[in-house]
N, C-alpha and C positions, 0 to 999 in steps of 0.2 A: 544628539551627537551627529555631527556631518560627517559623512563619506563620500568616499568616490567609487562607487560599487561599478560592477559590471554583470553585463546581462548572460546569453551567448546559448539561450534554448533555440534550436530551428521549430520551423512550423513543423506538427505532425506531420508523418511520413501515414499514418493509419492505417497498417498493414494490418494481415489478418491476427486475430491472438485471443485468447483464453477470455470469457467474460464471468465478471468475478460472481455474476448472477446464477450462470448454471454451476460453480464449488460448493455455494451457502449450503448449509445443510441448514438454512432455515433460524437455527438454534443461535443469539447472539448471548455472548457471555455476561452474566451482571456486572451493569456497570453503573457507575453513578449518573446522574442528568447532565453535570460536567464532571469534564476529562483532561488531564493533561501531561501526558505522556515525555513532554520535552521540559522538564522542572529542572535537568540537571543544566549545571553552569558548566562552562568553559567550552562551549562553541568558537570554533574558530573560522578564519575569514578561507582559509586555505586558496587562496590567491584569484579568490572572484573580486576582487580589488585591481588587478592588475591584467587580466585576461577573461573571456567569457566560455570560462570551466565551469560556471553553477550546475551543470549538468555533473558532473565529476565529482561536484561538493558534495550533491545531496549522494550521490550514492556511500560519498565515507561517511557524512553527518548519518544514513539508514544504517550503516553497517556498527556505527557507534551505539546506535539506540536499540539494534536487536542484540548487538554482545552483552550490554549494558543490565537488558532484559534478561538474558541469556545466561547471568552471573557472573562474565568475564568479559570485561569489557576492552576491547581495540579498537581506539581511534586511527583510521587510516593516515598517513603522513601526508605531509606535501610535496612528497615525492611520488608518492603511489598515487597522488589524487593526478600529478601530471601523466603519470602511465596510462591511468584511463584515459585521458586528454589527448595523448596521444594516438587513440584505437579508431579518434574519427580525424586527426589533425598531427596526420605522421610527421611531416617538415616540421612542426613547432618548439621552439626551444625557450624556454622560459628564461632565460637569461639573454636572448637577444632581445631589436627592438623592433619600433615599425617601420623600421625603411629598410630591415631583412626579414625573417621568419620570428620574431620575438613576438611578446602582446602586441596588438593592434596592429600588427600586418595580418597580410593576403593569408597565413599561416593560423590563424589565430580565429579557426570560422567557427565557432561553438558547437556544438552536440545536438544531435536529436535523442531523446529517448528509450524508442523504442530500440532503435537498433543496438543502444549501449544495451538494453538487458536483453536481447538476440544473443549478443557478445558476451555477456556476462553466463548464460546461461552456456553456451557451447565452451568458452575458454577459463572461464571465472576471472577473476579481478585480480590486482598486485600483492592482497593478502593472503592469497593460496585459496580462496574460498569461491566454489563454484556455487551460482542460483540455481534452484532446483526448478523454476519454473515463475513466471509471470503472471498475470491477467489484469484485464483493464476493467475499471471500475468505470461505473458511469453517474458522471458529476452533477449532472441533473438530476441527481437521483438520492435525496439528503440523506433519507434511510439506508440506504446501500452506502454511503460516503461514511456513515458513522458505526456502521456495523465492519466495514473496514477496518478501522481505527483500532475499534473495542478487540478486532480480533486480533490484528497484525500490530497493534500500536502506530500507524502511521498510514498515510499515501503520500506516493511517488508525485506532486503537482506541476504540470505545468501551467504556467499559465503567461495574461500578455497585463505588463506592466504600463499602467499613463506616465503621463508626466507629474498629476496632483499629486502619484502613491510616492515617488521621491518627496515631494514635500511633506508630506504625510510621516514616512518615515524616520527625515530627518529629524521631526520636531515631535516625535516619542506618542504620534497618534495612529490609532488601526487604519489600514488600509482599506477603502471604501470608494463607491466608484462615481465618477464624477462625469458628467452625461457632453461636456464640452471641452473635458481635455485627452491627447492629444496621446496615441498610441505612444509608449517609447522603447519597447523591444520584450522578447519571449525571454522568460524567465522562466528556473527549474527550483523547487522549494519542496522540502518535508514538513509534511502537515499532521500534526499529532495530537491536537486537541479540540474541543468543543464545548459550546454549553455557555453557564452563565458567565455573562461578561465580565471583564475585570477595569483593575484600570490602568490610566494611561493608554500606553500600546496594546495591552491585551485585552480593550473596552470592547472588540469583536466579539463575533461568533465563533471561527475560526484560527485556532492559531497554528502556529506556524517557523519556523527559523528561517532567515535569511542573513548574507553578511554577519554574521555571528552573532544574532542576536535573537532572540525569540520576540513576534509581533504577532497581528493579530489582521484577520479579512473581517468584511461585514458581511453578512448573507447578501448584500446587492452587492457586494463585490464577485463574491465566490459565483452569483448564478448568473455574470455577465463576460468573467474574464476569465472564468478557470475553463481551459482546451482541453484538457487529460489530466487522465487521474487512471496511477496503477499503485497494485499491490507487488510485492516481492519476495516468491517463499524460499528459505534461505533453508538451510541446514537444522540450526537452530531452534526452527519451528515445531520442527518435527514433534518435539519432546517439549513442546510450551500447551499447557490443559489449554487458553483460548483458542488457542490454532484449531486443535484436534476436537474440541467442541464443534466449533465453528464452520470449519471448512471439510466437505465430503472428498476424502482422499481419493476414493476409486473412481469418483466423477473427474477431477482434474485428472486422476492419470490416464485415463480413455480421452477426455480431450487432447490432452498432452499428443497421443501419442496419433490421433487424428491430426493435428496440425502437422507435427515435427515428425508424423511417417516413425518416430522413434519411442523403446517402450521410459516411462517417467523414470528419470534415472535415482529411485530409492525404491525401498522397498514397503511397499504398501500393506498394512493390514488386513488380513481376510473379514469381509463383511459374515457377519457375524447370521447364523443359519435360524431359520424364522422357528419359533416354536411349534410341535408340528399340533396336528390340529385332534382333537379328542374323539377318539372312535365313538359315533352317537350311539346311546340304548337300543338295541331291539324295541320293536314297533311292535304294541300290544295290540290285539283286536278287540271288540266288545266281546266278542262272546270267550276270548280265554278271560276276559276281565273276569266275567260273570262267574262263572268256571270257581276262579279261586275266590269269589266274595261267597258263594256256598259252603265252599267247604272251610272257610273261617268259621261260617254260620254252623255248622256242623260237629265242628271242635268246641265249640264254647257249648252245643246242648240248645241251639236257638232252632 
């Protein structure tokens, strides 16, 4: 299927924030060898057709897929996706064009990341729902990328798009990276699956939703072109067993509140008090031994 998509992720800003290395508690939820977290239909383009909001997408496409998890699911509009759109590109008016403040003018400079969940975290988003807190996942790092997933059902990806993956795209094949073609701009994607390939689009490793569609990366895609990768703990979480498996609450809240100087705004569970430890026997000597192996001997008549 041909489109005319648009890009609109900045280059990381790679501010300091949470690594999703020191949350783990280690413990990753059973899960199958493949995963795929993004099986529901009806993704929509929400106007990365028209403007470079993917940054703004993926956060309503994440907010869909943790409600969805969550048992109530809200798709954010296309009105709310422009409110976020507007938190990094206040002039922009989606109904103008490029020769004012509409798509494709001076108005129209795409998103960075992190600072959208800074923002998201301090004011929350258009559907009344504040992020409890962030951390950055580290994409070199497969085990850690897929222990993500199994926990949170997704990560937050950016990554930098060629020219081959539009072809790629267009013609219903996984996105794979191609050693002589031609950067063509920062792109922002939720990435929610793994494992054995499929086919057509989802013949990758990695899949993924883009432009409303769910596709697929190859492992030589993922460990040449993905720049970042976070996770998103949302409300939701709280009360989801993988999360709370998964992730050590009282470590992100003492990070948390190291970074952000502020205490984690929920309320955390009391780590649970060690068993204590068993008062050891009295320490016999030889000679009380001796003592009472006599006087056994002496009750029985020996």
């Amino acid at each position: 299927m041909s489109t005319t998509p648009k890009y609109g992720r900045r280059a990381p800003k790679r501010a300091r924030a949470i690594p999703f290395s020191r949350i783990r508690t280690g413990q990753i939820p059973t899960h199958p060898v493949s995963i795929d977290h993004l099986g529901a239909t009806g993704w929509e383009m929400l106007g990365n057709d028209r403007a470079g909001g993917c940054v703004a997408v993926t956060w309503a496409n994440v907010r869909r897929l943790v409600t969805l998890v969550a048992g109530a699911e809200n798709y954010p509009s296309q009105d709310e996706v422009w409110a976020v759109y507007k938190t990094q590109n206040p002039d922009f008016d989606p109904s103008g064009d490029e020769s004012t403040n509409g798509p494709g003018s001076s108005a129209d400079g795409g998103m960075d990341i992190q600072t959208l969940l800074e923002y998201l975290v301090k004011h929350g988003g258009p559907d009344g729902v504040k992020a409890l807190a962030f951390a950055r996942v580290d994409p070199t790092n497969t085990e850690e990328v897929k222990a993500a997933i199994a926990i949170f059902g997704y990560v937050w990806t950016g990554i930098v798009v060629q020219d081959a993956n539009m072809t790629q795209f267009n013609t219903g094949r996984p996105w794979d990276y191609v050693a002589r073609s031609a950067d063509d701009g920062g792109h922002s994607v939720i990435t929610g699956g793994y494992g054995t390939p499929g086919k057509g689009a989802l013949g990758g490793d990695e899949r993924f939703i883009t432009w409303a569609q769910e596709t697929s990366f190859t492992d030589r895609f993922w460990s040449r072109k993905v720049e970042e990768a976070w996770v998103v703990i949302w409300p939701e979480h709280l009360s989801h067993p993988a999360f709370l498996q998964g992730v050590d609450l009282n470590a992100l809240a003492a990070d948390y509140q190291t970074i952000t100087g502020k205490p984690f705004p929920a309320v955390v569970p009391p780590q649970p008090a060690p068993a204590p430890t068993p008062t050891p026997a009295p320490a016999v000597t030889a000679e009380q031994l001796a003592t009472s192996i006599r006087g056994l001997l002496t009750q029985n008549g020996v």
